[in-house]
C-alpha positions as CSV (number, residue, x, y, z in Angstrom):
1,X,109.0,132.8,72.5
2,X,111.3,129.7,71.6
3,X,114.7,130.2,73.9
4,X,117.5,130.7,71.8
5,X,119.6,127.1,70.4
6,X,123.3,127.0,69.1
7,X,122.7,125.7,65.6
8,X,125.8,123.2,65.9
9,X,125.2,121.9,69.1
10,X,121.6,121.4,68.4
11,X,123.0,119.5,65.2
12,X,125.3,117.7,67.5
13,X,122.4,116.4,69.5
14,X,120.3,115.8,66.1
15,X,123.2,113.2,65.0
16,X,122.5,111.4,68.4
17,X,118.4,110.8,68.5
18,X,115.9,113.1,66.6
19,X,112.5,111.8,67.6
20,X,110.9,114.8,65.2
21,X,112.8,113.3,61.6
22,X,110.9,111.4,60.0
23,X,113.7,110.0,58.3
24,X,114.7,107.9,61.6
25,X,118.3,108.3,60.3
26,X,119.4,109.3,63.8
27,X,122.6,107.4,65.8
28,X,119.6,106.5,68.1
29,X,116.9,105.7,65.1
30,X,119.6,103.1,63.8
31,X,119.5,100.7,67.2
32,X,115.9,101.2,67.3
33,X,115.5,100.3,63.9
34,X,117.0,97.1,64.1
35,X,115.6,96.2,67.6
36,X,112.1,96.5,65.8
37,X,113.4,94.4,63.0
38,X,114.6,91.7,66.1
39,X,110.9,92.0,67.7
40,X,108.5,91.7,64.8
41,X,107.2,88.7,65.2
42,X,106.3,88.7,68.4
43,X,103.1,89.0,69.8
44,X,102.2,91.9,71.0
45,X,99.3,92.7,74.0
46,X,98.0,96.2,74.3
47,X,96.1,97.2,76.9
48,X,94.0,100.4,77.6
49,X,91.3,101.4,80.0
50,X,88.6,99.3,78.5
51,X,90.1,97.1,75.7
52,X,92.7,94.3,75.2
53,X,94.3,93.9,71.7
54,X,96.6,91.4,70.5
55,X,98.7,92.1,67.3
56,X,100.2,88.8,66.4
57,X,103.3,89.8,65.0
58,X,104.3,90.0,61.0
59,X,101.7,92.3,60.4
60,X,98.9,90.1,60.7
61,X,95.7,91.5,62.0
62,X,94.9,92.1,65.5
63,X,92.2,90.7,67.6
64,X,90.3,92.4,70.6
65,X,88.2,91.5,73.3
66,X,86.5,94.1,76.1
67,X,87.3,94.6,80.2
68,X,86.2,96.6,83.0
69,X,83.3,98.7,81.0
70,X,83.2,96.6,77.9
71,X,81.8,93.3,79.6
72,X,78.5,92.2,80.7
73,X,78.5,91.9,84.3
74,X,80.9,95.1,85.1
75,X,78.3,97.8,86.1
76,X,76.0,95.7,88.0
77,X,78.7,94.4,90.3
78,X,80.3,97.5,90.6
79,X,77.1,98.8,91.6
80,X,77.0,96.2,94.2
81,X,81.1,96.8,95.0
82,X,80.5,100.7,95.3
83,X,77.7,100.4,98.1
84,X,80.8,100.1,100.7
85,X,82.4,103.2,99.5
86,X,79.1,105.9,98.9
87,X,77.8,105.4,102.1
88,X,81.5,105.7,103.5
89,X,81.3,109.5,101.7
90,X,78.2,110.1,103.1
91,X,80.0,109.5,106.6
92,X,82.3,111.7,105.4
93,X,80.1,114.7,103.9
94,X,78.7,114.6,107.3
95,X,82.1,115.0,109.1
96,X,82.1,118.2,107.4
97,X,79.0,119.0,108.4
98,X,76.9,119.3,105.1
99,X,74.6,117.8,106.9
100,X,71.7,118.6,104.0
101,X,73.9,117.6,101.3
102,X,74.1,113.6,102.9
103,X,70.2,113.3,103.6
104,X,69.5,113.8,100.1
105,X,72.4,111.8,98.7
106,X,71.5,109.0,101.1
107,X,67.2,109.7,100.5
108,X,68.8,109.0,96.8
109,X,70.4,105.6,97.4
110,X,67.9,104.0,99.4
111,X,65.2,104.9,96.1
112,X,67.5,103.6,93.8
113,X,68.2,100.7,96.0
114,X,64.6,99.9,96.3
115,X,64.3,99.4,92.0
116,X,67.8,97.3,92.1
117,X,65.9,95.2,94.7
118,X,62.8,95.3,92.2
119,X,64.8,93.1,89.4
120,X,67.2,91.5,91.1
121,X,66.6,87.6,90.5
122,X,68.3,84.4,89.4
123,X,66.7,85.5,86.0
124,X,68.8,88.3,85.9
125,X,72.4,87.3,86.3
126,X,71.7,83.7,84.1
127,X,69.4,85.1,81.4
128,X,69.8,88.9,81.9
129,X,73.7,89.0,81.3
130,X,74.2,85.8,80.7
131,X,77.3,85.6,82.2
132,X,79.1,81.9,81.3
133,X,81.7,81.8,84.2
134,X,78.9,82.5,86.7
135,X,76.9,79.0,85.8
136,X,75.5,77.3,88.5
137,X,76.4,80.6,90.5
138,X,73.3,82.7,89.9
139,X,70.8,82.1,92.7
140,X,73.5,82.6,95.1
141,X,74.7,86.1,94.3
142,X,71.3,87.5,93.1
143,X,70.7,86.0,97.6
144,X,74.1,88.0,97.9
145,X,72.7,91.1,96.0
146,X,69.3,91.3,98.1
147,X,71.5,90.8,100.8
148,X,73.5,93.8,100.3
149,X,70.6,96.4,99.3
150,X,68.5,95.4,102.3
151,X,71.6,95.4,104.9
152,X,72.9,99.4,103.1
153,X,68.8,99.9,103.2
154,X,68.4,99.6,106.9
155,X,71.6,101.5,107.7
156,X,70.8,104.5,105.8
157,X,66.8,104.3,106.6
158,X,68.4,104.2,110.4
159,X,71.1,107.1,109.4
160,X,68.2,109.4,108.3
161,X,65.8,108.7,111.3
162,X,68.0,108.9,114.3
163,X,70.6,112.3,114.7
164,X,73.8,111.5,115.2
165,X,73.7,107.8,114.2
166,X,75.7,108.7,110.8
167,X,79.5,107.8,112.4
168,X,82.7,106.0,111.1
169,X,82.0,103.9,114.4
170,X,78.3,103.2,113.3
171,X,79.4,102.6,109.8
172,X,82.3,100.0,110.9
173,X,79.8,98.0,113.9
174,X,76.6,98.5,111.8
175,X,78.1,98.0,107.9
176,X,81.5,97.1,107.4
177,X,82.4,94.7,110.3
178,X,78.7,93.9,111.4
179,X,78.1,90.3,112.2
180,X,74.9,90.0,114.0
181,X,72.0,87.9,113.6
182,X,69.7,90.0,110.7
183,X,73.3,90.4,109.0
184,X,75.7,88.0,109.8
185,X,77.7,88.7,106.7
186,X,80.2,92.2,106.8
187,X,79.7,94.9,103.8
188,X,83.7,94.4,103.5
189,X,83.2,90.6,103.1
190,X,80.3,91.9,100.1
191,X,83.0,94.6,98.6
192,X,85.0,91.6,98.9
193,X,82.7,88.9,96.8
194,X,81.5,91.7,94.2
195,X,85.5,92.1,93.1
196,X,86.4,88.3,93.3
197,X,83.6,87.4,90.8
198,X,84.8,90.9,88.4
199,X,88.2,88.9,88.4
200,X,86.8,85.6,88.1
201,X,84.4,86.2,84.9
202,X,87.2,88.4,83.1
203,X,90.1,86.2,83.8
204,X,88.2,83.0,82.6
205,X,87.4,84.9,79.4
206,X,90.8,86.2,79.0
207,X,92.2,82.4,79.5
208,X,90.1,81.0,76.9
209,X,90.7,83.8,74.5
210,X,94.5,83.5,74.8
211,X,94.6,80.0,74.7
212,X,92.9,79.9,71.2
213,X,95.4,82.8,70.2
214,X,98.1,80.0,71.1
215,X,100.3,83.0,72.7
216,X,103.6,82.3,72.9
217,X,104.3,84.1,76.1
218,X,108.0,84.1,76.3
219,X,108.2,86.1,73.3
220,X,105.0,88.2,74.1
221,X,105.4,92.2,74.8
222,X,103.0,94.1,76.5
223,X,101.8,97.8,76.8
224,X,99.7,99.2,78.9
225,X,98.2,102.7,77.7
226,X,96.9,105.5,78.8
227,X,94.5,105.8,81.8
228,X,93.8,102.5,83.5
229,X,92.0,103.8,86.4
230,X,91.8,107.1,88.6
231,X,94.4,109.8,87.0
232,X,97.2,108.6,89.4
233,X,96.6,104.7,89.5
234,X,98.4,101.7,87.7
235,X,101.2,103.8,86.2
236,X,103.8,100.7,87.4
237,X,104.1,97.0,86.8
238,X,103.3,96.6,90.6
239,X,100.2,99.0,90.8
240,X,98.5,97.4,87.9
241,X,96.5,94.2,88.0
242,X,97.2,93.7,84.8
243,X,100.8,92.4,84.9
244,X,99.8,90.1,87.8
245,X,97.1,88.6,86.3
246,X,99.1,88.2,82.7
247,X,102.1,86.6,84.8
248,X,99.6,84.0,85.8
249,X,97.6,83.3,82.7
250,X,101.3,82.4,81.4
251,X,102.2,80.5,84.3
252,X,105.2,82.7,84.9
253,X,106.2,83.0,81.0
254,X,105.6,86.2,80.4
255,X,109.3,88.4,81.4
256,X,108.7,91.1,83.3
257,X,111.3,93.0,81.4
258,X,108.6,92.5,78.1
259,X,106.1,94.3,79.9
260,X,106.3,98.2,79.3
261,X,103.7,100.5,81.5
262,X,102.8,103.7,79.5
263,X,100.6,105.8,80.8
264,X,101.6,108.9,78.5
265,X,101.6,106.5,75.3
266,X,98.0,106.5,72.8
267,X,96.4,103.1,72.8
268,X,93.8,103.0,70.5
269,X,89.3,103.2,70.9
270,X,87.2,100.3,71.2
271,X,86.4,99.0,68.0
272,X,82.7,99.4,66.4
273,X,81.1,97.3,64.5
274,X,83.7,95.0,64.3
275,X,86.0,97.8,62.4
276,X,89.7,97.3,63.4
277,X,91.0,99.0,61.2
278,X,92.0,102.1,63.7
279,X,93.6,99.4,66.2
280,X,95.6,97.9,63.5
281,X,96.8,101.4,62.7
282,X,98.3,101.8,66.1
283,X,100.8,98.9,66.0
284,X,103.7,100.3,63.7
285,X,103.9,103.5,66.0
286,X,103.3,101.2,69.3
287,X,106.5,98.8,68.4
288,X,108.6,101.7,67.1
289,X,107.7,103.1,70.4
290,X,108.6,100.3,72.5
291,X,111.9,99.5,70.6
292,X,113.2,102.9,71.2
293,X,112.3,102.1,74.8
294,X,113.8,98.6,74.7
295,X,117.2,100.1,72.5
296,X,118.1,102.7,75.6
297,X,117.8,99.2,77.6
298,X,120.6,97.5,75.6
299,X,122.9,100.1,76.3
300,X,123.0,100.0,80.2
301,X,124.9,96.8,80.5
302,X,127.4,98.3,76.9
303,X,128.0,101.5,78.9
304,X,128.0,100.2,82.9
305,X,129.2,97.0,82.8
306,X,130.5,97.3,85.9
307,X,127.9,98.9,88.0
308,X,125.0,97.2,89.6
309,X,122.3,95.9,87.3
310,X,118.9,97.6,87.5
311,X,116.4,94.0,88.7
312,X,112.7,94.1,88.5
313,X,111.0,94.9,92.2
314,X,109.0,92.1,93.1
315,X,105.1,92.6,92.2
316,X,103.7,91.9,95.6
317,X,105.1,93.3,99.0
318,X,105.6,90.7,102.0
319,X,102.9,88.5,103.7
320,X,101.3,90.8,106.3
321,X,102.8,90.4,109.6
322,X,100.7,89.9,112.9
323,X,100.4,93.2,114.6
324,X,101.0,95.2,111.2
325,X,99.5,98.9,111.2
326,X,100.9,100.0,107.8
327,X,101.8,99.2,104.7
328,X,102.9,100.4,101.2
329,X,102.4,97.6,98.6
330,X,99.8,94.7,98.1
331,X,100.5,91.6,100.6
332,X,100.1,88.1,99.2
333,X,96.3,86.9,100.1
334,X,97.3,83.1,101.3
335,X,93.4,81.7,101.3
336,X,89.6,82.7,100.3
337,X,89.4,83.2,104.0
338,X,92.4,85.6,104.9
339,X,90.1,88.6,105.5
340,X,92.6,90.5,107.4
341,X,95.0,90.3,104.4
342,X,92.1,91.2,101.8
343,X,90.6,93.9,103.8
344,X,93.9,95.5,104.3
345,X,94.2,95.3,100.5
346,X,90.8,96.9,100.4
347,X,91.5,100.1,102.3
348,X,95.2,100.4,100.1
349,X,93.1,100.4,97.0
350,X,91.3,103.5,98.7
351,X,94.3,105.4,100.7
352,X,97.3,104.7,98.2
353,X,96.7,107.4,94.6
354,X,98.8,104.5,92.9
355,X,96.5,101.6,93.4
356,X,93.3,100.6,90.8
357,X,90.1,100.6,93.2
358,X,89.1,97.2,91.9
359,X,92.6,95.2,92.0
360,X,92.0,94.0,95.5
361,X,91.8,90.9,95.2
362,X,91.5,90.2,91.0
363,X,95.3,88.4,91.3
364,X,94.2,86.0,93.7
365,X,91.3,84.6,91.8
366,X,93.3,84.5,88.7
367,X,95.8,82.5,90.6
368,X,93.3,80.1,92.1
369,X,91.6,79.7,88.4
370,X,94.6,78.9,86.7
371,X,95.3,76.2,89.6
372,X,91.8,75.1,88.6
373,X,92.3,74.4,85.2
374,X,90.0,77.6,84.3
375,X,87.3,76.1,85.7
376,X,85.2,79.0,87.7
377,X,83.3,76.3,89.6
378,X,86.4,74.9,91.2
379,X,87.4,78.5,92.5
380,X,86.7,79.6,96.5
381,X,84.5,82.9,96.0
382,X,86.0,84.6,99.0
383,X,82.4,86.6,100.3
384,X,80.3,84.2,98.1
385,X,81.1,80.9,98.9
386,X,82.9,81.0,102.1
387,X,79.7,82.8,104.0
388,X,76.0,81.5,104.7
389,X,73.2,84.4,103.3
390,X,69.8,84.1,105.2
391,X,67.5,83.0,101.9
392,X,63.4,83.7,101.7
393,X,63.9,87.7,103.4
């Protein structure tokens, strides 16, 4: 039962900002009407879980382009990524003893393993999915992919045939840190590569697309909707790659202040057949949306002039310091071979709700390909090109 409201207070409050009129002729409506009138030509980037749109302002139609699930590469390096982490749960499921439950997940992975190892080629990656930014690239990381299933193969082969083998110390000598002769490259080195190319191929797409959109990032506002990853991740500017990566596609440009994180607001579906109608639908209520946002913003310094100003927190936390054991936000990677740095990032992705599981290290490559000119050849693949794969196994 609705709780009981004094009609003229509730008026009182109706005067100040009725978000159910649909008048908008609330106090509240006014400011936001004319902050919407101040913002409508400029471009707008929406982002949700699996879609970029750009609306370019004045009402003329948007333009889209997939990420994460909606480009050609995603699964099978995820695939690739996600080795690190399943046979991590499976140390884990046997910590708890279901002992039963982990043979058959792990009998599972090493079949499955056996038909990625079946088709993986050059073929694949250059004619398969035809991935552009990966040119020249493709016999390497198919070497890097049978590299990967054989060196999860033999550990979970070895895992099912010996008791007791199945450890977080096995897993860390024998996986994640080994470095022996047979496998001289780590699985964290792998996890590593598998998210640095990820970043590469969708930030050189992203670059090229906006470029031909001739964005003008200084008046560009962004809003990221809905989900982006697991319920809890990317829900601020500092736990989403997005906003690092879009800081360095517009070399700096783009104002922090302009970019509005929004997990509870509706984006819109991926397009089908080249319909977008549905996206453009979106844009009136996203702007109105944000200018009511952006209104409530104006009145901070009009009402506390005299009280500190709110300023952005930075987007990355320090450099991580020799002798660190914790941390709470991403450190700056400084080179394609600080593995201590990117490693640390790794576990964060896994251990802090906030962080996106693939954001490790997407905001370095993007930094390193916009240094390059966009060119994906001229970019240090940290696990790729910084490690030597025994060839002909």
């Amino acid at each position: 039962m609705k709780p009981y409201e004094n009609p003229e207070l509730r008026a009182l409050l109706d005067v100040y900002s009725d978000s159910t009129s649909p008048d908008r002729g609330s106090v509240a409506d006014h400011l936001t009407a004319l902050v919407l009138a101040e913002h409508a030509a400029d471009p707008l980037i929406v982002a949700t879980a699996t879609d970029l749109a750009v609306f370019p302002g004045d009402g003329r139609p948007p333009e889209v382009r997939g990420f994460r699930l909606n480009i050609p590469g995603f699964t099978e390096l995820t695939a690739i990524s996600h080795l690190g982490p399943a046979i991590g749960t499976l140390v884990a499921l046997e910590r708890r003893g279901a002992h039963e439950l982990w043979r058959s997940d792990a009998a599972r992975l090493v079949e499955v393993i056996r038909g990625v190892r079946l088709v993986n080629g050059p073929a694949l990656w250059r004619d398969g999915l035809g991935i552009s930014s990966f040119a020249g690239r493709e016999h390497d990381i198919a070497t890097m992919v049978e590299y990967a299933c054989e060196l999860a193969q033999v550990y979970l082969l070895r895992a099912l045939g010996e008791p007791g083998y199945l450890t977080p110390a096995s897993l860390a000598s024998d996986y994640l840190d080994v470095g022996s002769e047979r496998f001289p490259v780590s699985g964290n080195k792998l996890m590593v590569a598998t998210f640095a190319l990820y970043g590469l191929d969708h930030v050189h797409r992203w670059i090229n697309w906006f470029h031909g959109l001739g964005i003008d990032w200084a008046r560009a506002l962004v809003a990221i909707t809905g989900r982006q990853g697991r319920p809890t991740a990317g829900t601020t500017k500092s736990t989403t790659s997005l906003v690092r990566l879009l800081r360095h596609i517009s070399h700096d440009e783009l104002a922090l202040t302009r970019v509005f994180v929004a997990p509870t607001l509706a984006g819109f579906e991926s397009p089908t057949d080249g319909d977008l109608a549905a996206v453009g639908a979106v844009e009136g209520p996203l702007r109105w949306q944000l200018a009511r946002v952006m209104s409530s913003m104006e009145l901070a310094p009009v009402m506390f002039g005299g009280y500190p100003a709110f300023v952005e927190p930075p987007l990355l936390g320090p450099e991580l310091s020799p002798g660190a054991s914790e941390v709470s936000e991403f450190p700056p990677v400084r080179a394609a071979d600080d593995w201590h740095t990117m490693i640390t990032r790794l576990r964060l992705t896994l251990e802090d709700p906030r962080q996106l599981l693939a954001a490790g290290v997407t905001d370095f490559i993007a930094e390193r390909l916009v240094a390059a000119g966009n060119d994906p050849r001229a970019v240090v693949i940290p696990g790729l090109d910084t490690e030597t794969y025994p060839r002909g196994r």
